[in-house]
N, C-alpha and C positions, 0 to 999 in steps of 0.2 A: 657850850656845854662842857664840865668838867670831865678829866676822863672817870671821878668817881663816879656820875650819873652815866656818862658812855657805856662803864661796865656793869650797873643795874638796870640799862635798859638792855644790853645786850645779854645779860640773863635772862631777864622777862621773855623774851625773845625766842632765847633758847627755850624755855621751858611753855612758852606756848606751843609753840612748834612739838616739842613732846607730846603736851596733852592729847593735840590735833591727831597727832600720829598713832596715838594708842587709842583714844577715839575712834580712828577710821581701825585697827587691828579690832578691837574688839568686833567693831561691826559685819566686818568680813568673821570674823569668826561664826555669827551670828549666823551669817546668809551659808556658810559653809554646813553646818549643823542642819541646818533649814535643808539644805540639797540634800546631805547624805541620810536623812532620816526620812524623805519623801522617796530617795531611790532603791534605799535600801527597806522600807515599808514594803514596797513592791514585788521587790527581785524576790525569786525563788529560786536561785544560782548564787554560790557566795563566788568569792572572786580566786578563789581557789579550780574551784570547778570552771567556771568559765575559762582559764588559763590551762587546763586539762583540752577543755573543747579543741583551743586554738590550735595547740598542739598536732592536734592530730590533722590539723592541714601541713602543719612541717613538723614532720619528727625529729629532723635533725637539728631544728633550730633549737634557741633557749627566748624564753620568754624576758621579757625587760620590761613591761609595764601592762599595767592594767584598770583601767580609771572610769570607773560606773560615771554615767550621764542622762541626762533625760536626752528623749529624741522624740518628737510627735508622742507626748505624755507615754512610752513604753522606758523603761531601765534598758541600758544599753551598756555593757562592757567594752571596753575599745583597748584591744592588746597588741601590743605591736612586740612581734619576733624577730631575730637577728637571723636567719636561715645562715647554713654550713655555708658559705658561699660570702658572707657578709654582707648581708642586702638586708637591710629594715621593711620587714614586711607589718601588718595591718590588714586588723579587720575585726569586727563589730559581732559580739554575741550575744544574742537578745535574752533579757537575764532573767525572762518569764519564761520563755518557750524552749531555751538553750540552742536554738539554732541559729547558723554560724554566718555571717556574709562573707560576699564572694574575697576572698585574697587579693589585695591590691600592694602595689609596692609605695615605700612610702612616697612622698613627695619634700625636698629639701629644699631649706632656705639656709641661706648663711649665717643667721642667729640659732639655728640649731646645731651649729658645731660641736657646740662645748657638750650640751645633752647628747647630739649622737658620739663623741668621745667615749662618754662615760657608760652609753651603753652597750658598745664596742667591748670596753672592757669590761666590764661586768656578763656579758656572752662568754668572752673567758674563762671565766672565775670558774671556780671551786662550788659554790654556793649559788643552789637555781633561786629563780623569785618567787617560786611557791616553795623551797624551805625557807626563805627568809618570812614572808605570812606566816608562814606555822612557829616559826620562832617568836615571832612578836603575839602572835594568840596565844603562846601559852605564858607569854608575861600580864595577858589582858587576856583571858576565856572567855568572858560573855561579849568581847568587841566584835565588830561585822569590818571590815576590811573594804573599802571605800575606792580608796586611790592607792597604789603600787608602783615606782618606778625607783630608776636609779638614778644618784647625783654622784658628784665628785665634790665630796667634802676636804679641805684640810691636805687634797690631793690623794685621799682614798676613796676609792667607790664602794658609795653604799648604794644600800635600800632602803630607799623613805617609804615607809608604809603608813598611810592615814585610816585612822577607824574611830566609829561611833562607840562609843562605850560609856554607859546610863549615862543617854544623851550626851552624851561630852565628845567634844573633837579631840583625839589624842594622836601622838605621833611618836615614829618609833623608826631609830634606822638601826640598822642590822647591817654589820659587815658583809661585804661580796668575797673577803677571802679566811674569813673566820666562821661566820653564820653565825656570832652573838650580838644579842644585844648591844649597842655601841651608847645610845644615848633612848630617851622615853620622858614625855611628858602630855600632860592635858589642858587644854585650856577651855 
């Protein structure tokens, strides 16, 4: 084989491997859209309120995530707080009934480093995780708010906030030491 055909097999290649890959991205998208429209059909807590509920088992913590789920067909919130103390606590608020499960501490593994970094620092920050929802809702008013947590983008901590909006999966991070908008799109 010439390396002319070397290098047009090895394009074919690459660009199947593309198609594959955006194939499977759409599809998850698909199954994503499918969840959050079947959880958030249900819930009668947005994830605002539910992040309030938590709360009030540690006032002095700050919220860092919030991720609507099915569980035995009910919507279930599952927030997890930094308490004053630096301890990742967790726990489950039923997003029908708004009542709160018992407080448990989290439980770590070593591939969560990097995510409890980032939410470490973002307990820090300037910017709680229900202003950053509300910053992102008012770029999106009629979205429902899905999934809430913090990454460490680029080496800044944000807030990825995922939400439905007419049908559509959108996504929006919001700085943890600005509270703006940083980037937003839909797919």
């Amino acid at each position: 084989m010439n390396s002319k055909s070397s290098w047009l097999l090895a394009c074919a290649l690459v660009l199947t491997l593309a198609a594959v890959s955006l194939a499977k991205d759409k599809q998850d998208d698909a199954k994503d859209r499918e969840h959050a429209t079947k959880c958030l059909g249900m819930a009668k807590l947005s994830a605002v309120e539910a992040i309030q509920t938590a709360m009030k088992k540690v006032p002095n913590g700050k919220a860092v995530q919030a991720d609507l789920h099915m569980e035995n067909d009910r919507p279930l919130f599952l927030v997890e707080i930094v308490d004053s103390n630096g301890k990742h606590m967790e726990l489950t608020i039923d997003a029908i009934s708004g009542l709160a499960s018992q407080l448990v501490e989290e439980k770590k593994t070593s591939k969560d480093s990097d995510d409890e970094k980032a939410e470490d620092d973002a307990a820090k920050g300037k910017v709680t995780l229900v202003q950053a929802i509300e910053t992102a809702l008012q770029k999106m008013p009629n979205a429902k708010v899905y999934k809430a947590c913090c990454e460490n983008e680029d080496g800044k901590v944000v807030f990825a906030i995922e939400l439905l909006s007419d049908d559509k999966i959108a996504h929006a991070q919001v700085g943890s030491d600005t509270g703006k908008v940083i980037d937003k799109k839909n797919t």
